[in-house]
PAKOL-332210 format. One record per residue: residue number from 1; y, x, z of N, C-alpha, C, CB in turn. Coordinates in steps of 0.001 Angstrom, whole numbers, plus 500000, padded with zeros to 6 digits. Each point is the difference from the previous one (the first is absolute). Glycine has a CB too. Example, Ala and Ser with C-alpha at 12.3 -4.5 7.8 and 13.67 -1.06 7.14 Angstrom:
num | npy | npx | npz | capy | capx | capz | cpy | cpx | cpz | cbpy | cbpx | cbpz
1 | 494310 | 513190 | 507800 | 501190 | 499110 | 500000 | 501200 | 500900 | 500000 | 498827 | 498108 | 501246;
2 | 502223 | 501542 | 498034 | 501190 | 500820 | 500060 | 501090 | 499230 | 500730 | 499372 | 501184 | 497855;
END
This chain:
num | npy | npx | npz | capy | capx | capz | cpy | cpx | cpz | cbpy | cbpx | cbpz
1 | 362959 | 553385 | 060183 | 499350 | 500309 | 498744 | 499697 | 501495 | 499949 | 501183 | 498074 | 498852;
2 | 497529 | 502104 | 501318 | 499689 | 501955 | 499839 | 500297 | 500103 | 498477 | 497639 | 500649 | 501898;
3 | 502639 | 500771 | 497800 | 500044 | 500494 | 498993 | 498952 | 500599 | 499846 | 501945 | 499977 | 499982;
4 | 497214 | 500124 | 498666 | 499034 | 500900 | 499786 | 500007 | 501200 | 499408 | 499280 | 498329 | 500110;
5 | 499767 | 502540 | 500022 | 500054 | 501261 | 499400 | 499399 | 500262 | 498754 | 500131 | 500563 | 502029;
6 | 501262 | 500268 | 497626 | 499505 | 499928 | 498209 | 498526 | 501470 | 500254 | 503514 | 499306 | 498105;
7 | 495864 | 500406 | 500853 | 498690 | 500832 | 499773 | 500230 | 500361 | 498781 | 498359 | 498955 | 501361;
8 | 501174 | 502655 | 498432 | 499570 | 500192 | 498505 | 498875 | 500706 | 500007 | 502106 | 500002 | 499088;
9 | 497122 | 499504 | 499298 | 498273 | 500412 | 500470 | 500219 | 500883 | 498263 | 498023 | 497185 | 502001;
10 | 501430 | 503681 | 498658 | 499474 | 501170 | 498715 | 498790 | 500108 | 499418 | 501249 | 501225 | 500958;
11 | 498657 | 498756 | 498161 | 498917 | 499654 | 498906 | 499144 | 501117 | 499719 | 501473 | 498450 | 498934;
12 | 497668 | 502412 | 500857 | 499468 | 500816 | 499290 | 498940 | 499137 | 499169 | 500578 | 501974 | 501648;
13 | 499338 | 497407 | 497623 | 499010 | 499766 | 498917 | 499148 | 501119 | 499679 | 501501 | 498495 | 499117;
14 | 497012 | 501098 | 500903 | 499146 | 501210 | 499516 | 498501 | 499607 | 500766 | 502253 | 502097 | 499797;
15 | 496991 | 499247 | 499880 | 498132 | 499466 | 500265 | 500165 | 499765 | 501285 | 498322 | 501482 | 498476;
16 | 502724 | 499256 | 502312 | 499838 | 499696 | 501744 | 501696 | 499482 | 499819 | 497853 | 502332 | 501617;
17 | 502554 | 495829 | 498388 | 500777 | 500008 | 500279 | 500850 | 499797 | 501408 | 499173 | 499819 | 497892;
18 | 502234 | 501203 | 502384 | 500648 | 500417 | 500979 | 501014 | 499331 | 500351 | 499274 | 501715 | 499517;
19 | 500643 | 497892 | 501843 | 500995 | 498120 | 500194 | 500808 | 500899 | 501059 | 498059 | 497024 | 499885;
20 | 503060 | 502423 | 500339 | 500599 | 500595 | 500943 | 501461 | 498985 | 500709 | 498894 | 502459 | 498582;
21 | 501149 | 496982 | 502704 | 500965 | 499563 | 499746 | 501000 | 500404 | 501514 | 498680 | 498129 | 498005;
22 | 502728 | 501942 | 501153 | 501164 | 500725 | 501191 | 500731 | 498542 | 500562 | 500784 | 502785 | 498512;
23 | 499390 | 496864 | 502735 | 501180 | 499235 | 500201 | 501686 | 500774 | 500006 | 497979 | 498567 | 501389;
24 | 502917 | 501330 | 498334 | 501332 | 500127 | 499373 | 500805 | 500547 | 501401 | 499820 | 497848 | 497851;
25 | 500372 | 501429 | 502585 | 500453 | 499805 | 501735 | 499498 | 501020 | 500813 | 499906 | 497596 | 499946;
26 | 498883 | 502289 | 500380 | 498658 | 501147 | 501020 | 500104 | 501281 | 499201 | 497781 | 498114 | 500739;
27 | 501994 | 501970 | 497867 | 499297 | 500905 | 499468 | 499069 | 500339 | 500169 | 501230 | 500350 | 499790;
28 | 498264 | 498678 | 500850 | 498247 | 500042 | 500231 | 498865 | 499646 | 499166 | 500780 | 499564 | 501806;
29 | 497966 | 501249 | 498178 | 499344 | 500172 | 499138 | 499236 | 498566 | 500354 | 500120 | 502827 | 499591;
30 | 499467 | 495825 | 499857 | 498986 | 499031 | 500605 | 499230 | 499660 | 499427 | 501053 | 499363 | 500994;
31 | 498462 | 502150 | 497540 | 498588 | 499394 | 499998 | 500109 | 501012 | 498221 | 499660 | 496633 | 501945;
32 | 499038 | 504281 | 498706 | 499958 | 500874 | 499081 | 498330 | 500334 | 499589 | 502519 | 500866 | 500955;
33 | 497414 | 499410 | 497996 | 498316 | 499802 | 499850 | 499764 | 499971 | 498064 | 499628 | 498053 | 502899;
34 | 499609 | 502095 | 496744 | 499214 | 500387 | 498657 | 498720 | 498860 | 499548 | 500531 | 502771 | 500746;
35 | 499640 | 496920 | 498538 | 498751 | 498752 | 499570 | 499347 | 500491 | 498755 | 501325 | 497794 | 500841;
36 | 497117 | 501967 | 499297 | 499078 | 500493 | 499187 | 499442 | 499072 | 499740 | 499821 | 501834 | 500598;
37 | 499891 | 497770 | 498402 | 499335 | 498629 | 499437 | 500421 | 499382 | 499172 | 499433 | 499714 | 501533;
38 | 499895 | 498598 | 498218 | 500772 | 499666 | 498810 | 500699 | 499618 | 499684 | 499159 | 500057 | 499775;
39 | 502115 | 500207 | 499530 | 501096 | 500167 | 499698 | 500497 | 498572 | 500360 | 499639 | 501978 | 498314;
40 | 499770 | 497119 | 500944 | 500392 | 498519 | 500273 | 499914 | 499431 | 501976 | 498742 | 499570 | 496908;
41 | 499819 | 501248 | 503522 | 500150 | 499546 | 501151 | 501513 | 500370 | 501132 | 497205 | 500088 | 499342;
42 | 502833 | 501448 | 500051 | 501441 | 501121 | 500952 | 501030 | 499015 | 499934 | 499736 | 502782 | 499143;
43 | 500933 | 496658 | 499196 | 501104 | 499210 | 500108 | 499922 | 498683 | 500424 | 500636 | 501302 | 498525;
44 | 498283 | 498270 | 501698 | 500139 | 498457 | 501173 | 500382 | 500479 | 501389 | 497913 | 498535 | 498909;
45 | 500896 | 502803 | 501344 | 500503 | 500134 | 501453 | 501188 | 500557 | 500146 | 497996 | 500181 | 500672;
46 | 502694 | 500056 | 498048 | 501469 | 500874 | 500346 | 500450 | 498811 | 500318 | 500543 | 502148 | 498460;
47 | 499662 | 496917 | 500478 | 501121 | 498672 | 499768 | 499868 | 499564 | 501693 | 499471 | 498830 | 496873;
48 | 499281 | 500494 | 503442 | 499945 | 499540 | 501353 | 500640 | 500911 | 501071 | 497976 | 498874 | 499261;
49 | 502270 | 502527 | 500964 | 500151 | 501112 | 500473 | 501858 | 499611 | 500248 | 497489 | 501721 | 498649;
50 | 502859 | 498186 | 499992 | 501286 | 499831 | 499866 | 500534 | 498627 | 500403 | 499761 | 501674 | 498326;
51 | 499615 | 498066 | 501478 | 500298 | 498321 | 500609 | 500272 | 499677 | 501015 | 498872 | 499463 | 498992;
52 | 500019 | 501220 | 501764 | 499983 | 499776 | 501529 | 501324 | 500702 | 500688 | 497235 | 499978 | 499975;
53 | 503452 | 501052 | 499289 | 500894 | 500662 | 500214 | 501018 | 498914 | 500670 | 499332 | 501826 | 498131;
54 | 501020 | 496817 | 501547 | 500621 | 499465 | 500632 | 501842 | 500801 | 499748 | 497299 | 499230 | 501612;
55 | 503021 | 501319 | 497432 | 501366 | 500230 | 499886 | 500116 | 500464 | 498907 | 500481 | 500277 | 501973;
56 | 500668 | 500048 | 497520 | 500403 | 500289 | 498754 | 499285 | 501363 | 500306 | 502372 | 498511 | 499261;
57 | 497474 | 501602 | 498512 | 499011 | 500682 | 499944 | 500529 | 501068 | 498460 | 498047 | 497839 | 501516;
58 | 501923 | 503210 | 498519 | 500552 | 500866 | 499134 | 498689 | 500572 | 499184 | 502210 | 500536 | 501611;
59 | 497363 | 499575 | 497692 | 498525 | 500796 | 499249 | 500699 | 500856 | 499051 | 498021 | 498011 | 499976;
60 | 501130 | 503602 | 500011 | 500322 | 500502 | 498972 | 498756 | 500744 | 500020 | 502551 | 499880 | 499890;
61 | 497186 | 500087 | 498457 | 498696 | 500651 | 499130 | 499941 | 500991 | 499366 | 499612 | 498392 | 499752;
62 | 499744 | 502641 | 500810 | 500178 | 501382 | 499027 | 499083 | 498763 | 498168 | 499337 | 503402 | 502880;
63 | 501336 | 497498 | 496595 | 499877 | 499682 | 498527 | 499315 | 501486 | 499453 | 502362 | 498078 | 499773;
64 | 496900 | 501498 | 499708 | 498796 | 501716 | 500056 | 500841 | 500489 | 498433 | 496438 | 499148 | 501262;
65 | 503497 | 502124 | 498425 | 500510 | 500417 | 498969 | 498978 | 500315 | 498816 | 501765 | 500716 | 501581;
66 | 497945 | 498675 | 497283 | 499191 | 500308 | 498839 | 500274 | 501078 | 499571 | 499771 | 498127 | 499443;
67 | 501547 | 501922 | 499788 | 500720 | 500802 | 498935 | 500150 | 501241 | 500884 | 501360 | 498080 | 498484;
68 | 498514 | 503406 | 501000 | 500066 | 501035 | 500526 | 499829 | 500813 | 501484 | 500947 | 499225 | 498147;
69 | 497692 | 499809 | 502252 | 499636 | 500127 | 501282 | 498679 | 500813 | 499654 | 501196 | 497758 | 501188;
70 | 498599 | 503431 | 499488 | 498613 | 500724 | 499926 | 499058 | 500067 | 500782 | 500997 | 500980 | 499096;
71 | 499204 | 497668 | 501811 | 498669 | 499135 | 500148 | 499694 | 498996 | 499912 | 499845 | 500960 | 500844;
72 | 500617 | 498186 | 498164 | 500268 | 498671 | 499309 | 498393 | 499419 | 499969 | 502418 | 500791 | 498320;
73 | 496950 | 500186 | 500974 | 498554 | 499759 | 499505 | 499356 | 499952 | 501158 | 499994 | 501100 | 497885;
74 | 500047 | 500243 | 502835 | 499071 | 500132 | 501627 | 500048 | 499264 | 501042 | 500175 | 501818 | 499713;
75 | 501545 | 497287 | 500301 | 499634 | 499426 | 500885 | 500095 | 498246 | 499904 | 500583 | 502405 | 501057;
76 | 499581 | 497581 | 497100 | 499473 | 498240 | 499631 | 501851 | 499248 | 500541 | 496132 | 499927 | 501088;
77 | 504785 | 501009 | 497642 | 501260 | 499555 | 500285 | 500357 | 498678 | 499600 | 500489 | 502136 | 499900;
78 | 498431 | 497539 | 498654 | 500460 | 498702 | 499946 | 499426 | 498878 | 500594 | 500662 | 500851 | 498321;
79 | 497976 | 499078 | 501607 | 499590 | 499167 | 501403 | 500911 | 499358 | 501035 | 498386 | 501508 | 499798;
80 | 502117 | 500151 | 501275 | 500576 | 499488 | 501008 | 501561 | 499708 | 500008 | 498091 | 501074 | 500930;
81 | 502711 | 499085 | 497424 | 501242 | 499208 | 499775 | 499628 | 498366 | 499668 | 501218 | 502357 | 499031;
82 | 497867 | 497551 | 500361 | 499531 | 498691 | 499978 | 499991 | 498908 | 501263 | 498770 | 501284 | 498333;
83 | 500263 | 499674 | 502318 | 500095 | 499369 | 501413 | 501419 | 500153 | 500815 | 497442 | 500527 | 500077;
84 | 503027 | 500599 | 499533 | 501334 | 499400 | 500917 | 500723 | 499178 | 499229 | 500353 | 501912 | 501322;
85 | 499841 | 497303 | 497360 | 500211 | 499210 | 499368 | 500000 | 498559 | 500351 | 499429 | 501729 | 498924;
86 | 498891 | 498415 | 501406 | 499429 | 498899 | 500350 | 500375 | 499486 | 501685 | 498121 | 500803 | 498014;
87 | 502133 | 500406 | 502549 | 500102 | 499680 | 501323 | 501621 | 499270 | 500047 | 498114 | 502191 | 500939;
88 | 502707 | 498678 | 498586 | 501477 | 499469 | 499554 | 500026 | 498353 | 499617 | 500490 | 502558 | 498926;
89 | 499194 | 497347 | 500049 | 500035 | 498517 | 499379 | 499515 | 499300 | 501168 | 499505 | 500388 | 497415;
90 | 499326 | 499459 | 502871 | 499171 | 499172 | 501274 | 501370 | 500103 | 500903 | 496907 | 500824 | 499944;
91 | 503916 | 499997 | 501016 | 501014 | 499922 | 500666 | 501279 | 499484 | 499789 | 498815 | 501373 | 500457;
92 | 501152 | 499206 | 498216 | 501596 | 499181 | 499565 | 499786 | 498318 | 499637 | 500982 | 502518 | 498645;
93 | 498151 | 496891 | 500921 | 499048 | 499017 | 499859 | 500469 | 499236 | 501431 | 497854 | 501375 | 498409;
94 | 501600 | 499393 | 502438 | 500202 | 499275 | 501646 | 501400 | 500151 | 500797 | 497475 | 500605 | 500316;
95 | 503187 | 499809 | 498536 | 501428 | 500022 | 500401 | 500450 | 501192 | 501045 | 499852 | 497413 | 499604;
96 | 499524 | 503139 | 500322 | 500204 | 501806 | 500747 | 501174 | 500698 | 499573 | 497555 | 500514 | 499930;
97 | 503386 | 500267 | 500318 | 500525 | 500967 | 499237 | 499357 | 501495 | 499979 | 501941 | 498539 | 500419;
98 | 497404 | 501746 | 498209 | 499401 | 500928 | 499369 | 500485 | 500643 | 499568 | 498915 | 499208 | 499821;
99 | 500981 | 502838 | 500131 | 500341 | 500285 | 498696 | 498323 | 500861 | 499959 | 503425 | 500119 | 499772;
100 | 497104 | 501044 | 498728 | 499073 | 501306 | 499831 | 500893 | 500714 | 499928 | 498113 | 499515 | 498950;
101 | 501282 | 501742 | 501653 | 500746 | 501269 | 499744 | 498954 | 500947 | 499969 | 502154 | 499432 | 501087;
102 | 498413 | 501549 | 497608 | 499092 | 501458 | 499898 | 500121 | 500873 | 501296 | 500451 | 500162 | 497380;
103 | 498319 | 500829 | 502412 | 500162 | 500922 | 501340 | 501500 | 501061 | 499651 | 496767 | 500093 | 500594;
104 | 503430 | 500209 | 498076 | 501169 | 500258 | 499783 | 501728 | 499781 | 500301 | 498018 | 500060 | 499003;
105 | 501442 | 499001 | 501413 | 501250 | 499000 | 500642 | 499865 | 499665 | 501541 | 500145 | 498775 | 497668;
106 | 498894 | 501085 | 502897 | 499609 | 500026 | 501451 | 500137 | 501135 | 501044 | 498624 | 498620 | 498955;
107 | 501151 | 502424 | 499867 | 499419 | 500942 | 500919 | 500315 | 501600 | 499050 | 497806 | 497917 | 501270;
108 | 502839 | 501625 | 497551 | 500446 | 501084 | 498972 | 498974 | 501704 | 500039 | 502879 | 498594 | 500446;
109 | 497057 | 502557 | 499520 | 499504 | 501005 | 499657 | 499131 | 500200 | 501196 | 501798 | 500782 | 498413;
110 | 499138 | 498641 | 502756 | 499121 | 500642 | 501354 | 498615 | 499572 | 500073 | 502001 | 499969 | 501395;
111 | 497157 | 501592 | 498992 | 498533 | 499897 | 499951 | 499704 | 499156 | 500819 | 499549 | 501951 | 499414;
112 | 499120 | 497340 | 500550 | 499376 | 498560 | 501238 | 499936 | 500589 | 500824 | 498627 | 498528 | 499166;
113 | 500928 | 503037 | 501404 | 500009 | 500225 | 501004 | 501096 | 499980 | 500851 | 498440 | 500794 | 499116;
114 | 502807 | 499606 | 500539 | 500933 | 500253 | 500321 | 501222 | 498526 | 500840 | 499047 | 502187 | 497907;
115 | 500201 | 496600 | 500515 | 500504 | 498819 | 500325 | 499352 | 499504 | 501383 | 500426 | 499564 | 497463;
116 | 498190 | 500650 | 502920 | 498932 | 499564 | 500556 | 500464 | 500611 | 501181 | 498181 | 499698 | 498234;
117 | 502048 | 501151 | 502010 | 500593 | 501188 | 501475 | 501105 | 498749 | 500388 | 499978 | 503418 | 499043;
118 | 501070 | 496610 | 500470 | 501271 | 499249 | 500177 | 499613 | 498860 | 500475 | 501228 | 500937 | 498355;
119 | 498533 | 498744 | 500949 | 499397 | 498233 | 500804 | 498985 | 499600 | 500915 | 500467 | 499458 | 498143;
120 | 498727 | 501896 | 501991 | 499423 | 500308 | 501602 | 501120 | 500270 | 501023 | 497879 | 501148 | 499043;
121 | 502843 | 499697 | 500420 | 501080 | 500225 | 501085 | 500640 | 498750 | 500201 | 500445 | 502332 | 499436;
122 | 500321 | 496844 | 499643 | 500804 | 498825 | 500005 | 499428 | 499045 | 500765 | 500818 | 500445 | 497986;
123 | 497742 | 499402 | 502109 | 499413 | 498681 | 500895 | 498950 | 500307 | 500053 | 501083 | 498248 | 499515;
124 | 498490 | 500789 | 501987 | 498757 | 500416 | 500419 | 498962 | 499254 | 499544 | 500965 | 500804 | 501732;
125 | 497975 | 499518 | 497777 | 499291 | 499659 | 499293 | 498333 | 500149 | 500619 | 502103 | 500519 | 498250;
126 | 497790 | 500044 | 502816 | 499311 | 500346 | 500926 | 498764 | 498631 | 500493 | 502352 | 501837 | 500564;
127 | 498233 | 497143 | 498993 | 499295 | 498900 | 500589 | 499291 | 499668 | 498511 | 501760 | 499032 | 502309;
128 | 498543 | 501938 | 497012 | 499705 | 498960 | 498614 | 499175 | 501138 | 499187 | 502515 | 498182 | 499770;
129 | 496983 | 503165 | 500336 | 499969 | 500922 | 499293 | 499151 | 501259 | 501438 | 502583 | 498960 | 497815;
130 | 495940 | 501087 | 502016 | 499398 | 500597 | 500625 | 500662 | 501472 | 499901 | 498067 | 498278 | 499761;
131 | 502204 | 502821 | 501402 | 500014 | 500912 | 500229 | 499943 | 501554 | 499190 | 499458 | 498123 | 501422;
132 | 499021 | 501720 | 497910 | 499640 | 500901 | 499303 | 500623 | 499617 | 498184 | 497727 | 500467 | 502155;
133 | 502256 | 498226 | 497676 | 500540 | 499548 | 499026 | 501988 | 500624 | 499695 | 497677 | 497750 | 500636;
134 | 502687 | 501880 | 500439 | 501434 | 500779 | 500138 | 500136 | 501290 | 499917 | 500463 | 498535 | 501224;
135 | 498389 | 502170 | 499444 | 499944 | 501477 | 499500 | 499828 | 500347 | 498855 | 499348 | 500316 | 501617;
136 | 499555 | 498861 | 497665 | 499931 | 500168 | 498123 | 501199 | 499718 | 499327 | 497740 | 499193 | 499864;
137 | 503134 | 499856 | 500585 | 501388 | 499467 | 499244 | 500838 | 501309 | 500584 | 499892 | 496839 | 499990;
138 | 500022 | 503797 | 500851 | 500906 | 500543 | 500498 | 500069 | 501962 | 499335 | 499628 | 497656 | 502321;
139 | 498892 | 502196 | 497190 | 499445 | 501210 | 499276 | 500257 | 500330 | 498700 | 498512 | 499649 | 501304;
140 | 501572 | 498715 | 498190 | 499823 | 499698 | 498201 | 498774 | 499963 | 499785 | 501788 | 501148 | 499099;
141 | 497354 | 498603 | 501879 | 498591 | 499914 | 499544 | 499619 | 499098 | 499552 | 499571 | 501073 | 501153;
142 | 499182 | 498771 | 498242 | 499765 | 498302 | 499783 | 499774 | 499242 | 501165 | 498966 | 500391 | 497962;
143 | 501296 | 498073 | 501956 | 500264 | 499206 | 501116 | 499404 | 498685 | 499466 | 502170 | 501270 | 500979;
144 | 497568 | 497930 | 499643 | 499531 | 498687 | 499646 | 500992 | 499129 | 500354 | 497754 | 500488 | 500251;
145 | 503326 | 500204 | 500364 | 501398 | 499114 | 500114 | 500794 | 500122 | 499433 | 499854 | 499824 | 501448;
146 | 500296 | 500847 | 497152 | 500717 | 500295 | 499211 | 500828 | 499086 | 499197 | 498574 | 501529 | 500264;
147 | 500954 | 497176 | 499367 | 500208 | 499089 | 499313 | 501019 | 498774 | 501090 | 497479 | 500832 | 498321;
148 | 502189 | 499490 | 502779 | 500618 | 499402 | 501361 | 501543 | 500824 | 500171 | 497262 | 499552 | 501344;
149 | 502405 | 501747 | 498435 | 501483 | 500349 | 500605 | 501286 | 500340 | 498963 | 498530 | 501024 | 501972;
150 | 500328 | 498646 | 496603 | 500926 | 499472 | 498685 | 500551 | 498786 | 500290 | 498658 | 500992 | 498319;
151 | 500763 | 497823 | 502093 | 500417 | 498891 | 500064 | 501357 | 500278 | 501416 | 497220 | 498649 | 498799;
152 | 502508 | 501684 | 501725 | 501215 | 500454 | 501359 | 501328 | 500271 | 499448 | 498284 | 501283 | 501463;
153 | 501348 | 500027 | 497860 | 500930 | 500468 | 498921 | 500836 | 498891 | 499197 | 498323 | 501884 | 499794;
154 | 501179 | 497308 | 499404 | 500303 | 498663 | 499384 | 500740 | 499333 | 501127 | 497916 | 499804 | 498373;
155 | 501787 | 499776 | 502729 | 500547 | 499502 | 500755 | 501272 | 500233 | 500952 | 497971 | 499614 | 499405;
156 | 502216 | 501800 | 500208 | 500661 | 500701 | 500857 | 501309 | 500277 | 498732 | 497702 | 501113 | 502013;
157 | 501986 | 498808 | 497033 | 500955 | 500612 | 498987 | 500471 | 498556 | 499772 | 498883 | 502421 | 498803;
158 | 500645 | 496207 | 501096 | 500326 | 498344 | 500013 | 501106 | 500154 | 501235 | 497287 | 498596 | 499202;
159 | 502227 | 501838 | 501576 | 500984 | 499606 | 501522 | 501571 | 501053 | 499727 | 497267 | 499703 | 502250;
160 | 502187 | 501435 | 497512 | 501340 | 500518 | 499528 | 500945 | 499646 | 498961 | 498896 | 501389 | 500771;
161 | 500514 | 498381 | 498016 | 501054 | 499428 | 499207 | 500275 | 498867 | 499965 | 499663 | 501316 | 498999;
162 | 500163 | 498324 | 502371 | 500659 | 498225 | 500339 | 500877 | 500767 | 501334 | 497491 | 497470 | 499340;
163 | 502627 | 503548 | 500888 | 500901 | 500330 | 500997 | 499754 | 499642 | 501323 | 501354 | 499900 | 498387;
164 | 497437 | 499996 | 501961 | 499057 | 500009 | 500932 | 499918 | 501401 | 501355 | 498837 | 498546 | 497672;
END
């Protein structure tokens, strides 16, 4: 009887949403990437995504912050708590274990750049994240993988506080 490997997939909800998922065991990155489109289409291809995962399966959802966030408005906070709402229910629904967590709690004061460095260092990500793109994450510049290595983050902070 093989045993399988537990997975946890990190969520970034948002206009580019950021999927990310770690196996437990490896600490290997198997599948990292950002989805643009429509919202309804991203979470079929997530669900199927996860599915195919073939092992237990851990999800955790940044939960976007409304209340005293000073870019709530700019960057459409309630929208994309909605959607991670929506994405939640649809999972827990399919019998997943789900949570949300604020970036406050994930990832507390430390700047994205800073989080974003670390988890370049922590895993290789190289197969998943063009070159010049790593140099923008690695700058604090803007990146089009930004929303991807939030979701990592999510995934990486799931695996630790399961003692991973």
């Amino acid at each position: 009887m093989s045993v399988s490997m537990l997975s946890y997939v990190g969520i970034d909800p948002g206009l580019h949403t950021g999927i990310a998922v770690l196996q437990r065991d490896s600490r290997k990155v198997v599948y990292l990437a950002q989805h643009a489109g429509q919202r309804e289409a991203v979470v079929i291809k997530l669900f199927q995504g996860i599915k195919n995962l073939g092992s237990p399966v851990i999800v955790t959802i940044e939960q976007a912050v409304i209340r005293g966030s000073a870019s709530a408005k700019k960057h459409g906070a309630i929208e994309n708590r909605a959607y991670g709402e929506f994405i939640y229910g649809f999972l827990f629904a399919e019998g997943y274990t789900v949570s949300m967590v604020t970036p406050m709690r994930w990832k507390g004061n430390t700047p994205k750049v800073v989080v974003h460095n670390r988890l370049l260092a922590k895993f290789d990500t190289g197969s998943w994240i063009p070159p010049d793109e790593v140099l923008k994450l690695l700058r604090g510049t803007k990146s089009s993988y930004e929303d991807a290595m939030d979701a990592l983050g999510l995934a990486n902070y799931a695996s630790s506080e399961r003692g991973a």
